[in-house]
N, C-alpha and C positions, 0 to 999 in steps of 0.2 A: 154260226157260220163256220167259227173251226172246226166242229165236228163233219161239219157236212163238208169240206173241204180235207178233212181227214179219212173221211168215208170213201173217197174215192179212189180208186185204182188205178196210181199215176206209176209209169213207169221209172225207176230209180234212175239219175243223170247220169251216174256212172255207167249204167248197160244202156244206154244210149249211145255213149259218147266212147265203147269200147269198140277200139279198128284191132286190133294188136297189138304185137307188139314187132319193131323193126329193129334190127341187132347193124348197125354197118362194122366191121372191123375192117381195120389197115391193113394194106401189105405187111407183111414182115420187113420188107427193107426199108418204109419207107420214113423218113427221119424226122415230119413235119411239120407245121403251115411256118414255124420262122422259119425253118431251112429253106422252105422255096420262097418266101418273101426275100430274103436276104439273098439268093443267089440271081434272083429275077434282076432287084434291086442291081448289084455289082454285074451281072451282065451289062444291064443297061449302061450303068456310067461307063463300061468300058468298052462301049461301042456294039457291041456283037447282041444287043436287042432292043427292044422298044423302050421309050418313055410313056408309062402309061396317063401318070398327071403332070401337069404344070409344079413349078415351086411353091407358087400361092396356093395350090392346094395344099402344100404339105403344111408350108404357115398355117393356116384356117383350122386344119389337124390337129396340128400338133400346138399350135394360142391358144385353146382353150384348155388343153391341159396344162400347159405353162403357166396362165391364168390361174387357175384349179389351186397349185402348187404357191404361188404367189401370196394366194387367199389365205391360205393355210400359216405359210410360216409369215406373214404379217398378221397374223388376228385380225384383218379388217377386210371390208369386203370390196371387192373391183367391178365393174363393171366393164360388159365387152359390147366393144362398137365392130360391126363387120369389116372395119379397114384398120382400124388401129385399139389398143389397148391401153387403156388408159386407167390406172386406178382413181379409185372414188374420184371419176370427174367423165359421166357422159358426154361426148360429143358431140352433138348436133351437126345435119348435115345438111 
């Protein structure tokens, strides 16, 4: 069956699956993604643009790295409930 499966004339994945290739380069001026995260960001708080999330998104965001980091330098492991964080002690809701 390997041979006969060997025998046959299957096209290689790789020339199938070759598009090209797409090159994007920057502006030359452009300083980016923290710089316009960070200026969108301080627009915002300072009135002169939008809020694009709630604060509890940013919690939700940024808990599970805080979580992450918690894991870490206590050696022991946490578990995350969607509303609050509680180490080694799941929450039922």
């Amino acid at each position: 069956m390997a041979k006969a499966y060997a025998a046959m004339d299957l096209e290689m994945r790789s020339d199938v699956l070759a598009t090209g290739e797409t090159v994007w380069k920057a502006p030359y001026d452009y300083k980016g993604g923290h710089y316009d995260h960070f200026l969108t960001f301080f627009n915002a708080i300072r009135g002169q643009g939008t809020i694009v999330q709630d604060p509890s998104f940013g919690l939700r965001a940024g808990g599970a790295a805080l979580l992450a980091n918690s894991n870490l330098s206590n050696e022991k492991r946490a578990h995350q409930h969607p509303f609050c964080f509680i180490n080694n002690n799941l929450i039922k809701s």
